[in-house]
Jmol script that loads the backbone (N, CA, C; Angstrom):
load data "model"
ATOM      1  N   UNK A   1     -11.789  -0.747 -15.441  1.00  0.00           N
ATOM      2  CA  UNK A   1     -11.915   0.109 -14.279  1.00  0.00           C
ATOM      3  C   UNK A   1     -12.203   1.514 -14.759  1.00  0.00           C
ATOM      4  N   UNK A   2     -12.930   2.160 -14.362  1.00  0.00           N
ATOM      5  CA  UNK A   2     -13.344   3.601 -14.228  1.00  0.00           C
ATOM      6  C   UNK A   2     -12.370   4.283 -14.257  1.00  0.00           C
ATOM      7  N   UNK A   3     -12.285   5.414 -14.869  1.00  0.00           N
ATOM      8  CA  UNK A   3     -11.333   6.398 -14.528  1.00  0.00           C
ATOM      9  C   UNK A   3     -11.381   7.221 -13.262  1.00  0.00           C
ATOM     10  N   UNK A   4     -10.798   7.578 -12.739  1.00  0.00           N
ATOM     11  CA  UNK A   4     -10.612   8.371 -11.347  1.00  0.00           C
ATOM     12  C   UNK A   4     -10.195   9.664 -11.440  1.00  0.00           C
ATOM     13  N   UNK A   5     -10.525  10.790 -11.709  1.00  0.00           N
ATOM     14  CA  UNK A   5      -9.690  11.652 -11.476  1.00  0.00           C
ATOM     15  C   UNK A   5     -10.082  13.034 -10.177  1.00  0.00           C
ATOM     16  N   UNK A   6      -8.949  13.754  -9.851  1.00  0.00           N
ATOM     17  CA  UNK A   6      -9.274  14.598  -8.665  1.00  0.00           C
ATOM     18  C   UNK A   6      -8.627  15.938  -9.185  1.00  0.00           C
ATOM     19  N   UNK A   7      -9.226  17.071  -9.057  1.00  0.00           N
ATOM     20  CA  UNK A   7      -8.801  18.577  -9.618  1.00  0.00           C
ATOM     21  C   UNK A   7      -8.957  19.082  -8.336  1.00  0.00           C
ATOM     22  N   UNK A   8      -8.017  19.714  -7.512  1.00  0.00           N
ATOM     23  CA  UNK A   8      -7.380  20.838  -6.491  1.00  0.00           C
ATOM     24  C   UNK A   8      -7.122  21.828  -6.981  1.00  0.00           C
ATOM     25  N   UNK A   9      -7.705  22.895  -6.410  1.00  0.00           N
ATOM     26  CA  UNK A   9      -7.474  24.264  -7.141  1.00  0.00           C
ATOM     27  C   UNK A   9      -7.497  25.242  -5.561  1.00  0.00           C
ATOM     28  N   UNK A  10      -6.358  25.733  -5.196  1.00  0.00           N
ATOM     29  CA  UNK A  10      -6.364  26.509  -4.424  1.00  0.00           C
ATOM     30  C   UNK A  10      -4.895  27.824  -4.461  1.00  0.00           C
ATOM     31  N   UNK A  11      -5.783  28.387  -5.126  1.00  0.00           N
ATOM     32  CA  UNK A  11      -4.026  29.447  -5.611  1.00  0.00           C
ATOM     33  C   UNK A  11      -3.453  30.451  -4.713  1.00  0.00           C
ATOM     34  N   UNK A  12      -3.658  30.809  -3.571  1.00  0.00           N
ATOM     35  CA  UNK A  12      -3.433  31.916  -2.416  1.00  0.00           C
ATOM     36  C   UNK A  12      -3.484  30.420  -1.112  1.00  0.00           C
ATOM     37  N   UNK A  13      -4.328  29.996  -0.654  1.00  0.00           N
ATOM     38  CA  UNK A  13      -4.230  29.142   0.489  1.00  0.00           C
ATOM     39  C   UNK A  13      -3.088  28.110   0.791  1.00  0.00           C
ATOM     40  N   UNK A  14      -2.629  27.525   1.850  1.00  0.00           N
ATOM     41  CA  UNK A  14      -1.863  26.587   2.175  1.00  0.00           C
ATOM     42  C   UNK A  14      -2.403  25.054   1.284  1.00  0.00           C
ATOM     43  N   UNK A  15      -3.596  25.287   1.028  1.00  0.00           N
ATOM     44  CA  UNK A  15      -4.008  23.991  -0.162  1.00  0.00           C
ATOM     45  C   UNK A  15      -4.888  23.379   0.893  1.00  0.00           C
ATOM     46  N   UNK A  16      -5.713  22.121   0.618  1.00  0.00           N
ATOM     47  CA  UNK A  16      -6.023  21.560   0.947  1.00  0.00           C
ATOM     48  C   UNK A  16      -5.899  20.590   2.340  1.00  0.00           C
ATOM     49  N   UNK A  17      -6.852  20.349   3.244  1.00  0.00           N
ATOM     50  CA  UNK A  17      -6.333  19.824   4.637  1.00  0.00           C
ATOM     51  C   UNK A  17      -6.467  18.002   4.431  1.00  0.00           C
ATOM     52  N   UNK A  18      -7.142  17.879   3.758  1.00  0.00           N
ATOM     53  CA  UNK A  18      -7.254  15.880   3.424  1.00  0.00           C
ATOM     54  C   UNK A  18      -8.244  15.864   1.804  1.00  0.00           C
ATOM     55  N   UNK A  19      -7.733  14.761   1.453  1.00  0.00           N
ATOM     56  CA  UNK A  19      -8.023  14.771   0.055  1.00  0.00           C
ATOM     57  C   UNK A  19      -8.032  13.281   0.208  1.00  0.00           C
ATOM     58  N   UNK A  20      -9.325  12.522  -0.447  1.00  0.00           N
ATOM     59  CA  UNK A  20      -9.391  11.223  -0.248  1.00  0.00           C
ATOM     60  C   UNK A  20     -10.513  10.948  -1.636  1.00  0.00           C
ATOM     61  N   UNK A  21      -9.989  10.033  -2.386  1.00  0.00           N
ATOM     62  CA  UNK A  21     -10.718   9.205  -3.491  1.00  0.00           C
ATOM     63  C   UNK A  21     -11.091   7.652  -3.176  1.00  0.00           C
ATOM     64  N   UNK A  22     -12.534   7.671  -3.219  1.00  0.00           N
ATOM     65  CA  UNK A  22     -12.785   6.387  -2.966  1.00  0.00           C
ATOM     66  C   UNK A  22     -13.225   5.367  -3.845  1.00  0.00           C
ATOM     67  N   UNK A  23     -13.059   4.103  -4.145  1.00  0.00           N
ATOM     68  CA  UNK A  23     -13.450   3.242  -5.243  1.00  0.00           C
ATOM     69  C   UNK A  23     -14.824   2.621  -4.609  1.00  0.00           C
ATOM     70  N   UNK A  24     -15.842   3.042  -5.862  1.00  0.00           N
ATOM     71  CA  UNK A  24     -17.278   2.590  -5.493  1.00  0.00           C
ATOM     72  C   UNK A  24     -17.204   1.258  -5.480  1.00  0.00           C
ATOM     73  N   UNK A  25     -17.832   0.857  -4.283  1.00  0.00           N
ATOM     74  CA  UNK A  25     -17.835  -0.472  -3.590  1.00  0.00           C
ATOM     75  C   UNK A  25     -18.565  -1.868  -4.719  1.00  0.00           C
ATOM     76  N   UNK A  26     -19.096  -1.744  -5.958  1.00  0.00           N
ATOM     77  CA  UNK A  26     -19.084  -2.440  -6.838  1.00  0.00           C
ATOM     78  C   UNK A  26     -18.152  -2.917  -7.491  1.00  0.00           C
ATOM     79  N   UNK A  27     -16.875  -2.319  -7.303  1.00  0.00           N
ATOM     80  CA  UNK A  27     -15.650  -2.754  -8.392  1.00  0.00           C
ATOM     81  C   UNK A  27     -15.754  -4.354  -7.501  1.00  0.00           C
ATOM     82  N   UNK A  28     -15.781  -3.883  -6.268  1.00  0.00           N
ATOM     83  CA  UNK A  28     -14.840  -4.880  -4.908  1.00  0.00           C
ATOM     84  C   UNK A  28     -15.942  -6.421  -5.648  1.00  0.00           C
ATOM     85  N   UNK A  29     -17.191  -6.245  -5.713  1.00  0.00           N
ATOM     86  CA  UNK A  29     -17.855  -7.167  -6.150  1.00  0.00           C
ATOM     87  C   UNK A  29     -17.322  -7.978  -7.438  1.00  0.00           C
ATOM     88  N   UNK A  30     -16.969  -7.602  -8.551  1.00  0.00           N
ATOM     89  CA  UNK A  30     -17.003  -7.459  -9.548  1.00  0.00           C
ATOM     90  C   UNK A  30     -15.567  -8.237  -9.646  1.00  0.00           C
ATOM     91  N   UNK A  31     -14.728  -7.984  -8.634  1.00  0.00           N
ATOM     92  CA  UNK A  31     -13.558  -8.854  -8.932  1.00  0.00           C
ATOM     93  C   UNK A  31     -13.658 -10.039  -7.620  1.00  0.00           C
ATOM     94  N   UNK A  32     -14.781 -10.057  -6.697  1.00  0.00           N
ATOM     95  CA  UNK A  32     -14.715 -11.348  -6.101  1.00  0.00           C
ATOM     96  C   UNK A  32     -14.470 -12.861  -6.965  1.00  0.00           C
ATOM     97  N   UNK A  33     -14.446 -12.858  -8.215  1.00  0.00           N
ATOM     98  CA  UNK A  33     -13.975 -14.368  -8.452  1.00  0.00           C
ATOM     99  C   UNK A  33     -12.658 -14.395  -8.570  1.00  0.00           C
ATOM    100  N   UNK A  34     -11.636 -13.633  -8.818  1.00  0.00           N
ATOM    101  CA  UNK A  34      -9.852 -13.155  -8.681  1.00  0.00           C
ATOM    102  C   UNK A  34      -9.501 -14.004  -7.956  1.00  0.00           C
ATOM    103  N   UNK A  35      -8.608 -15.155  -8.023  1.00  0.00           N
ATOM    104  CA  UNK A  35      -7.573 -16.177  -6.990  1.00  0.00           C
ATOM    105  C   UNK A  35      -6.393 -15.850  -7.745  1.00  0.00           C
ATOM    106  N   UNK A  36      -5.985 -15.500  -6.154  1.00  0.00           N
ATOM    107  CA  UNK A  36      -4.313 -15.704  -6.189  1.00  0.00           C
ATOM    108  C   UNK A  36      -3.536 -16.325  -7.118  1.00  0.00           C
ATOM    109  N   UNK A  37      -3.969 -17.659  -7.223  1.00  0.00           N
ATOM    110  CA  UNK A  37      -3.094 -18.686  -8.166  1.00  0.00           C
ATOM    111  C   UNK A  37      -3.478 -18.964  -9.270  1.00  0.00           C
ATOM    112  N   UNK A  38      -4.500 -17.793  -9.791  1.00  0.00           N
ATOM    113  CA  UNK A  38      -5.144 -17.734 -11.452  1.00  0.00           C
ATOM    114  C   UNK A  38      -3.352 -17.120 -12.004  1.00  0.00           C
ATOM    115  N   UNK A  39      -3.337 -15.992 -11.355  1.00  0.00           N
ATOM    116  CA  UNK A  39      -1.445 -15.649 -11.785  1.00  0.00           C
ATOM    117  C   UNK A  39      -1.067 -16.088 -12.154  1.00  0.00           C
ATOM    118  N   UNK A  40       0.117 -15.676 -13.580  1.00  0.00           N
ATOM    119  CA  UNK A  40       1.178 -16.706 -13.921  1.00  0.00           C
ATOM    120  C   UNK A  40       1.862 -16.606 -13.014  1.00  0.00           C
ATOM    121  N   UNK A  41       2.707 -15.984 -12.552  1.00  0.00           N
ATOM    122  CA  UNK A  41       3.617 -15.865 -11.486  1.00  0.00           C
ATOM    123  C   UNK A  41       3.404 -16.251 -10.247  1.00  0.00           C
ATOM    124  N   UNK A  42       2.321 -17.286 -10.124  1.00  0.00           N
ATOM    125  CA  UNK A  42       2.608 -17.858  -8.410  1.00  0.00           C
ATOM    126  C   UNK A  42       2.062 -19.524  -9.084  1.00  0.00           C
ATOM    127  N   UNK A  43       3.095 -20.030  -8.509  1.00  0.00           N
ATOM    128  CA  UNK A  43       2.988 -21.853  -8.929  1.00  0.00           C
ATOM    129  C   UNK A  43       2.727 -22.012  -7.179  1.00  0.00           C
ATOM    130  N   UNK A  44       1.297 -22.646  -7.194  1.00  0.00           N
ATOM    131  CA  UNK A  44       0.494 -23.066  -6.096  1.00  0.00           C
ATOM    132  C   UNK A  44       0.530 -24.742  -6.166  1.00  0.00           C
ATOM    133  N   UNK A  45       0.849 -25.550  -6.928  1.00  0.00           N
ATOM    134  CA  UNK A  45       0.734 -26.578  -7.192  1.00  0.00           C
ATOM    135  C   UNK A  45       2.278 -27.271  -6.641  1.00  0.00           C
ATOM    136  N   UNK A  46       3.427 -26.381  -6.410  1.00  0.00           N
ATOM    137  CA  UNK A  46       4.696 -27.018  -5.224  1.00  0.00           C
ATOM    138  C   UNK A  46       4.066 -27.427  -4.243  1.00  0.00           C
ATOM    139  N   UNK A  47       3.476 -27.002  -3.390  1.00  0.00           N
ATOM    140  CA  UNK A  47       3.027 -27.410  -1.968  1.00  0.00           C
ATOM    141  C   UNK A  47       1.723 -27.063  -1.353  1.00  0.00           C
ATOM    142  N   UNK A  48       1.000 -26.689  -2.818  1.00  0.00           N
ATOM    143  CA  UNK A  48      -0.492 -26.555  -2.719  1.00  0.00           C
ATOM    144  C   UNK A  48      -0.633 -25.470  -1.584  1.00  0.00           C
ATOM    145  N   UNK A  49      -2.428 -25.546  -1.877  1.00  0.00           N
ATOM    146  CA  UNK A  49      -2.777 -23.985  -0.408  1.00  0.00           C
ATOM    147  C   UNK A  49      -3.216 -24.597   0.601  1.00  0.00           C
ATOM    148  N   UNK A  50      -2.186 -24.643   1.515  1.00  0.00           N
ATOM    149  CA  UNK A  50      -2.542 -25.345   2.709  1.00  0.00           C
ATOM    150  C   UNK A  50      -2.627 -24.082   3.930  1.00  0.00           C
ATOM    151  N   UNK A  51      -3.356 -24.266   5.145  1.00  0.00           N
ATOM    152  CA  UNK A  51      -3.089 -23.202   6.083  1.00  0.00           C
ATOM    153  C   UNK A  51      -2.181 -23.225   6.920  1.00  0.00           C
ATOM    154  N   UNK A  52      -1.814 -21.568   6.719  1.00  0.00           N
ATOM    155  CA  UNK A  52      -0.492 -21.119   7.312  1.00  0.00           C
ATOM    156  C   UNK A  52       0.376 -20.978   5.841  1.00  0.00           C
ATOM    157  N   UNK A  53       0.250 -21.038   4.516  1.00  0.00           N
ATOM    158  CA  UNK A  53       1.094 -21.295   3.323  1.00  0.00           C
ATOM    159  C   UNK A  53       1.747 -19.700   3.323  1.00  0.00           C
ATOM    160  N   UNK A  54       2.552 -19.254   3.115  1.00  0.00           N
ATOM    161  CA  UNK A  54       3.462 -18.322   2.711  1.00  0.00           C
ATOM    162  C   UNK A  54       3.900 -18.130   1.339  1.00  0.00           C
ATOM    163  N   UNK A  55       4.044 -16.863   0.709  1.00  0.00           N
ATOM    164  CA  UNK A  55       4.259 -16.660  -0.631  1.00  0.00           C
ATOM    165  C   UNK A  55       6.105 -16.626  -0.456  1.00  0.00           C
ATOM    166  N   UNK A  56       6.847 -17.520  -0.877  1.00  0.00           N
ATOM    167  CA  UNK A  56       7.899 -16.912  -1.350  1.00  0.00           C
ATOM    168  C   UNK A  56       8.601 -16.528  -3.042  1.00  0.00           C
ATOM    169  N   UNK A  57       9.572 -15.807  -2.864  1.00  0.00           N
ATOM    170  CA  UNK A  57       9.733 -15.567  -4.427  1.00  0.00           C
ATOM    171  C   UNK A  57      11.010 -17.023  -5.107  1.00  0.00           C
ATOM    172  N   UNK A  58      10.932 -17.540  -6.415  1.00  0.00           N
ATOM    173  CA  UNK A  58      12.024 -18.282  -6.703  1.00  0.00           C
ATOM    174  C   UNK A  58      12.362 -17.790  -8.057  1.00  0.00           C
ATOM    175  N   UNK A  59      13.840 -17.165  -7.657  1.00  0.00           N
ATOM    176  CA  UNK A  59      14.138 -16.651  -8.734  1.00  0.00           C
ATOM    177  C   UNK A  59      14.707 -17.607  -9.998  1.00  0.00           C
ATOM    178  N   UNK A  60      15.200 -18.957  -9.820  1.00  0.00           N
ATOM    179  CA  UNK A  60      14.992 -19.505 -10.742  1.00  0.00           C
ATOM    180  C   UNK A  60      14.075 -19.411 -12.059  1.00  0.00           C
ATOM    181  N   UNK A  61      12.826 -19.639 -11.739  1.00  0.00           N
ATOM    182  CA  UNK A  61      11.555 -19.035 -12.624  1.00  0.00           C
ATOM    183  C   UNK A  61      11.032 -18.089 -12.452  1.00  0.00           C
ATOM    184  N   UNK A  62      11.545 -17.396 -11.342  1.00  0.00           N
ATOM    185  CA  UNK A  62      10.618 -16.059 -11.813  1.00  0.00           C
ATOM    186  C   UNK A  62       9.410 -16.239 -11.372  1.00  0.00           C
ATOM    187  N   UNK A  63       9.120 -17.125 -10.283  1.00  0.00           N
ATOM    188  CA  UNK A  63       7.549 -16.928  -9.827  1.00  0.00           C
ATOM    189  C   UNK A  63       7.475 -17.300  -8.390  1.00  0.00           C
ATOM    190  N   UNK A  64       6.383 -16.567  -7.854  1.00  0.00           N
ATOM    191  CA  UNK A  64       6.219 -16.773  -6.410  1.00  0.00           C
ATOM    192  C   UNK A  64       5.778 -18.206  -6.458  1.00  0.00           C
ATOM    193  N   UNK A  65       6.106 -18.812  -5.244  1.00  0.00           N
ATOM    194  CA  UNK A  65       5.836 -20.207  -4.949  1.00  0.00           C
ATOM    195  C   UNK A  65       4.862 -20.080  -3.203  1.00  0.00           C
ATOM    196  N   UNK A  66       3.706 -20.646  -2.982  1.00  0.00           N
ATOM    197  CA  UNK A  66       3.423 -21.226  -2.009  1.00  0.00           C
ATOM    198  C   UNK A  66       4.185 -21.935  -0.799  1.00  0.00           C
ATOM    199  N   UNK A  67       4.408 -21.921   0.288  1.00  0.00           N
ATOM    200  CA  UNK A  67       5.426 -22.719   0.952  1.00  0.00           C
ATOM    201  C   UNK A  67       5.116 -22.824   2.374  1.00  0.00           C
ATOM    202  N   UNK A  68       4.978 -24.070   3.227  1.00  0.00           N
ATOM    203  CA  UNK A  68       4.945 -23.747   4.610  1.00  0.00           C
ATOM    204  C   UNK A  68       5.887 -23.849   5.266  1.00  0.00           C
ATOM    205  N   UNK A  69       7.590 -23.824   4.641  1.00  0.00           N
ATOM    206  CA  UNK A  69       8.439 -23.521   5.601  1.00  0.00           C
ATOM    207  C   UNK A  69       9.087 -22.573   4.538  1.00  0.00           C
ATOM    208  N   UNK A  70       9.832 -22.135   5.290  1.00  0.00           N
ATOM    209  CA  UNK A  70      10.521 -20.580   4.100  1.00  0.00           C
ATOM    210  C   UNK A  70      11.842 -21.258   3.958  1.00  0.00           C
ATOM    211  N   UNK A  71      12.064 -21.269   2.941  1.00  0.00           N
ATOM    212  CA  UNK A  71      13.978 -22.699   2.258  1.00  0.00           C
ATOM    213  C   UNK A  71      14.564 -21.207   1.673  1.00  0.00           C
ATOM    214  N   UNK A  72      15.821 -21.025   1.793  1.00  0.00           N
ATOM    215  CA  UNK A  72      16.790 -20.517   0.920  1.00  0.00           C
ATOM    216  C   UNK A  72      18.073 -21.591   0.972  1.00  0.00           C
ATOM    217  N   UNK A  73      18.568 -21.139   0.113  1.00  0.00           N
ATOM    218  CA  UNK A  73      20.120 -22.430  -0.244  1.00  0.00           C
ATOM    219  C   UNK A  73      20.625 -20.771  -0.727  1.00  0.00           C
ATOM    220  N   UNK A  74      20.301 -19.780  -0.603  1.00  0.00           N
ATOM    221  CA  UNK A  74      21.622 -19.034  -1.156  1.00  0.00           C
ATOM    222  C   UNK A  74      21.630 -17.724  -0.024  1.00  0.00           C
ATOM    223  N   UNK A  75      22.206 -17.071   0.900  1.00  0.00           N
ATOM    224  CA  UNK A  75      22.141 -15.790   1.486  1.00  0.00           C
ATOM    225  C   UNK A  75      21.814 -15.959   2.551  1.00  0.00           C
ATOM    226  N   UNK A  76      21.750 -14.709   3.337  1.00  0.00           N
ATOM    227  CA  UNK A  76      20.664 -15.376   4.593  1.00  0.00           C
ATOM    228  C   UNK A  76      19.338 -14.703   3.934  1.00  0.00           C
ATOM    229  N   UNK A  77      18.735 -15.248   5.184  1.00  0.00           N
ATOM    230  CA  UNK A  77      16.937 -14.931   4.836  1.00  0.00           C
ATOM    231  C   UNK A  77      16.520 -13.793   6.384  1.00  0.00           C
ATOM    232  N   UNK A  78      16.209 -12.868   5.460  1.00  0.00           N
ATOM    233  CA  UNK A  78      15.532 -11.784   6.806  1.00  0.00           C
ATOM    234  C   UNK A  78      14.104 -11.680   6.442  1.00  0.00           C
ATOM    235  N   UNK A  79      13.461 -11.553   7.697  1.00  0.00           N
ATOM    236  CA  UNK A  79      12.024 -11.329   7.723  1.00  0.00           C
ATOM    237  C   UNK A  79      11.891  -9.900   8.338  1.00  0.00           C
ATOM    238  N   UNK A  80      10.926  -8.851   7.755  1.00  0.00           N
ATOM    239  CA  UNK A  80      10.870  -7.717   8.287  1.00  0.00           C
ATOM    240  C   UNK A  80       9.227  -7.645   8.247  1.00  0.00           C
ATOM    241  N   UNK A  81       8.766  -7.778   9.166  1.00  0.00           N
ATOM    242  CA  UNK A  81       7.466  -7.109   9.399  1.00  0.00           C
ATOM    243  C   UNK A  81       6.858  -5.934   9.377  1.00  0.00           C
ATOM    244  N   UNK A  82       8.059  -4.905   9.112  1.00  0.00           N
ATOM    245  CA  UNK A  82       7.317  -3.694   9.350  1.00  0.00           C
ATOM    246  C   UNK A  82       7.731  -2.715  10.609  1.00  0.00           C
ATOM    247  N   UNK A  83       7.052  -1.998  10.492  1.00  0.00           N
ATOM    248  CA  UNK A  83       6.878  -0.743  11.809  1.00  0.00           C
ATOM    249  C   UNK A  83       5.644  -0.981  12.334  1.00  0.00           C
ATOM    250  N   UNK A  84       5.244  -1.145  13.558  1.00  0.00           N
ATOM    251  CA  UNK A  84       4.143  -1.161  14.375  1.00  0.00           C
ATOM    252  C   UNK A  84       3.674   0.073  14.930  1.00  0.00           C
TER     253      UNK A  84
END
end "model"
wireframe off; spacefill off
backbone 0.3
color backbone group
């Protein structure tokens, strides 16, 4: 990957009003062959990629697992979506 860098120089003003770096739209090409389950850390082969599959984590090994129902045996399980 390219290096990126951004120099702001404003020594008397409130600084800058938006500051935005963009990645030239060739990288995006360039990593279209990238799958998910090339990763060591995600074993896709528990319950394969089926639709609707969900990433969960198993800390046993240490790797995300594929899953279409979400299992814990230890805690409860919260789902947080976020802020809308």
């Amino acid at each position: 990957m390219a290096n990126i860098t951004a120099r702001i120089s404003s020594p008397t003003s409130a600084g800058p009003q938006k500051v935005s770096v963009t990645i030239p739209s060739g990288a995006t090409l360039q990593n279209s062959s990238l799958q998910l389950k090339l990763l060591g850390d995600v074993d896709t082969t528990t319950e394969g990629l089926n639709d609707g599959s969900l990433l969960q984590y198993r800390a046993s090994d240490q790797k995300f697992v594929t899953r279409t129902n979400i299992i814990t045996t230890t805690g409860n399980l919260t789902l947080n979506g976020g802020e809308y």
